[in-house]
C-alpha positions, 0 to 999 in steps of 0.5 A: 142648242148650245153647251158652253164649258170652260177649258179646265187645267190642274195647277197643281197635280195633287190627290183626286180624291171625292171633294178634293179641292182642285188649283186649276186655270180656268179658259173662258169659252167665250173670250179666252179670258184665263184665270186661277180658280179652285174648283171641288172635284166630282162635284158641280161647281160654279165658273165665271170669267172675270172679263166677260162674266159669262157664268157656266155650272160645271160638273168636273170628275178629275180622275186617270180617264179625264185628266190629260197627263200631258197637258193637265187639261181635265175633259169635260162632257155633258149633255141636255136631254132635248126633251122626249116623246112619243112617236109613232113609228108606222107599219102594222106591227111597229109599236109606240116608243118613247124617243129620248134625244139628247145633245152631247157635248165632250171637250178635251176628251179625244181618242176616248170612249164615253157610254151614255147610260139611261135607264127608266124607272117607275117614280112611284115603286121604284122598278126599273122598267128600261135601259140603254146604253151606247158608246160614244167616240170622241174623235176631236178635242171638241166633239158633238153629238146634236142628235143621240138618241135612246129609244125604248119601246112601248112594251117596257111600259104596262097599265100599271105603270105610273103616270110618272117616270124617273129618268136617269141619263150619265156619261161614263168611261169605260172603268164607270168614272162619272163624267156627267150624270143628270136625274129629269121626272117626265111624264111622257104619256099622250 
């Protein structure tokens, strides 16, 4: 399981506000083709190289946490849920527990901290019935996580729990900057 994300570097250091349009250089992953693009900040946006046309939808957060001061290369993290399930974890007094593994991906964030925050709710009511959140470290320029996890036990879910769940899954700094976030509806019951 792959997750391509171009290398993105501010051109022109300007405000970092919510919808601000930022002038960047654009780093294809695949050929290294560079181009100019301006992209919106804390926002989704749409990348394409112009010598290979690979197309990649981006979330970029431009802020004090990901941008790099030095070279102007913004990080990026993101991740895919790789789907979710229940297991059994055997032994008489082990319970069900619904295993969410997750593939991460974080670039150009090294000697940083990110949190990946999951909490679940009841889609019909609303309640939040489980969360979880760990730390992640990114070591390298280039760091992957291909088998994080968040588990939660069957006793966060009772009988009146509804047959769908909202699950709410972001990577965050450590001063709650949005890095990626990502909304899935399951229905996780054997």
């Amino acid at each position: 399981m792959a997750i391509n994300l171009f290398e993105i570097f501010l051109s022109e250091a300007i405000g970092f506000g919510f919808g601000s349009i930022l002038r960047t250089l654009a780093k294809c992953f695949r050929c290294g083709q560079q181009d100019d693009t301006s992209i919106g900040n804390w926002q989704s946006n749409h990348l394409g190289c112009s010598n290979c046309y690979q197309e990649v939808t981006q979330y970029t957060n431009a802020c004090e946490f990901t941008v790099n001061k030095y070279t102007g290369q913004i990080g990026h993290a993101a991740f895919v849920p790789a789907g979710q399930k229940w297991r059994w974890k055997g032994g008489l007094f082990e319970e069900d527990r619904l295993w969410i593994p997750y593939y991460i991906k974080a670039q150009g964030l090294r000697e940083r901290s990110l949190v990946l925050e999951t909490s679940i709710e009841d889609y019909h009511s609303g309640s939040k019935l489980a969360s979880h959140a760990s730390v992640l470290n990114c070591s390298y320029d280039t760091t992957v996580w291909p088998d994080h996890s968040h588990i939660f036990g069957a006793g966060n879910f009772s009988d009146r729990t509804s047959k769908i769940l909202l699950v709410a899954s972001k990577l965050v700094s450590d001063r709650r900057d949005v890095v990626f976030e990502d909304n899935r509806i399951i229905e996780p019951w054997k």
